[in-house]
N, C-alpha and C positions, 0 to 999 in steps of 0.2 A: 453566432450569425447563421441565418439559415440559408441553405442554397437551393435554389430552385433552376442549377443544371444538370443535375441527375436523371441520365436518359436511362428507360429499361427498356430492356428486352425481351419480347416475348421468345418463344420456342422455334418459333421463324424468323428470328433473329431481325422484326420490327419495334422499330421505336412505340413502343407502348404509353397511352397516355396515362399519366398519373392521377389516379383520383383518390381522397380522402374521405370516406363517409363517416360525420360524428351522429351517433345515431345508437341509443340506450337500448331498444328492442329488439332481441339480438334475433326474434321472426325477420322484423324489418329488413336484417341486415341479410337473413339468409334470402328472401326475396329480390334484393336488392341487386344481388350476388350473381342470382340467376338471370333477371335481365341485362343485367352487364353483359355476361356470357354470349345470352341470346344477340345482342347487338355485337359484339364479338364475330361471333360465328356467322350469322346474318346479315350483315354489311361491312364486316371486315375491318373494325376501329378498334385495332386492339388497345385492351387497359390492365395496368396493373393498379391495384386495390390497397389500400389500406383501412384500419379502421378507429377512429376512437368511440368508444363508452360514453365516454362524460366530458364536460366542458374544461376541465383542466388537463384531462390527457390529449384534449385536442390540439391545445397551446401546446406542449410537449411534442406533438408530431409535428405540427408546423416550424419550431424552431430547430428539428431534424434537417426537415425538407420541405418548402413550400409547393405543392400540388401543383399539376394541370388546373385542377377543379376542385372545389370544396363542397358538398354536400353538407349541408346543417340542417337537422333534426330543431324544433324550437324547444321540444319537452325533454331538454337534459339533465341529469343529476347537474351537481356542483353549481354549473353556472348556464344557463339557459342558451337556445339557441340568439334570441334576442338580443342578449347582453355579447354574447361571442362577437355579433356581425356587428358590434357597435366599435369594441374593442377592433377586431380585425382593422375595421377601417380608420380609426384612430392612425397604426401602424403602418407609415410610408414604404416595411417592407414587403408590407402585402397589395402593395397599391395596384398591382398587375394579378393578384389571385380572383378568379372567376367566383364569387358565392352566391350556390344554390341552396335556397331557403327548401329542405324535402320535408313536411311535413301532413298531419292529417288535418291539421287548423283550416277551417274554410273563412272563419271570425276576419268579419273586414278592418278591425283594429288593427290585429297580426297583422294580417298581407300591407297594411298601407305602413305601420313600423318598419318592415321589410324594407320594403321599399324605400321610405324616405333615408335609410340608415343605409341606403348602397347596397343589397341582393341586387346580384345579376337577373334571376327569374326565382321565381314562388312555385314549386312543384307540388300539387296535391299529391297523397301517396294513391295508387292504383288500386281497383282489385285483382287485376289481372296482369299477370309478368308479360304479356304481348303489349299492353296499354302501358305500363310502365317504361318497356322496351322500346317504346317509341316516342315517349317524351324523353329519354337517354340520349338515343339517337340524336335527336335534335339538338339537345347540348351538347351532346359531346361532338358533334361535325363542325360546329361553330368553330373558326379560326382564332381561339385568344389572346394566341401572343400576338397576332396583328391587330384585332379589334376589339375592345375591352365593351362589349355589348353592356347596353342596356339599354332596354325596353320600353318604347311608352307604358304609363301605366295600365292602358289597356290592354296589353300585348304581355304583360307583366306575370299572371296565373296562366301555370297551364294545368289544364281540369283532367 
């Protein structure tokens, strides 16, 4: 059974928000890593991090601990991001997990799959960690154990 009341702690002994990035490029991840940071240190939300590789160690962590946040990558070994967010949602015990589809897909196939399959929002990847740092921002200030967002489908991709 997974538990999703695991508070951490940062170093200032705040409740840290929990995120999960499943994400195969481990560039991606060190990018990723550093916007976190930047949002972090810059607006003061702190996060602790996890990671998976591939689409079955992602199942593996979520059955540890279900996230604040999910970060899905669509181009994963084993089982794709697509088929994850299908499964995820299948799963009444993720019914309150936030997932964000991060990927480089712009393909309006992808984004509207997303979508109808229940991503919370469609993150294009950045090229820049300030640009990236402030589509984080955005998600991560979201309140989601009160409001389980989502988006018109216009309001859906953030670019």
């Amino acid at each position: 059974m997974a538990s999703s009341e695991t508070n951490y702690i940062n170093k200032m002994g705040e409740i840290a928000k929990h995120i999960l990035l499943a994400e195969d490029d481990q560039d991606d991840v060190v990018i990723f890593e550093l916007a976190i940071n930047e949002v972090n240190k810059e607006y003061r939300l702190p996060v602790y991090m996890r990671h998976a590789k591939d689409g079955e160690i992602l199942f593996v962590l979520l059955k540890e601990n279900v996230p604040d946040i999910l970060f899905l990558d669509i181009n994963l070994p084993c089982r794709d991001g697509l088929s994850c967010i299908r499964e995820i949602r299948k799963n009444k015990e993720y019914d309150g997990l936030p997932v964000i589809m991060y990927t480089a897909h712009k393909q309006e196939a992808k984004i509207e799959d997303a979508f109808r399959n229940g991503a919370n929002y469609y993150v294009v990847k950045s090229n820049t960690i300030p640009e990236l740092a402030e589509k984080l921002k955005k998600i991560c200030s979201i309140d989601w154990k009160t409001y389980m967002h989502y988006p018109p489908r216009d309001q859906f991709v953030l670019h």
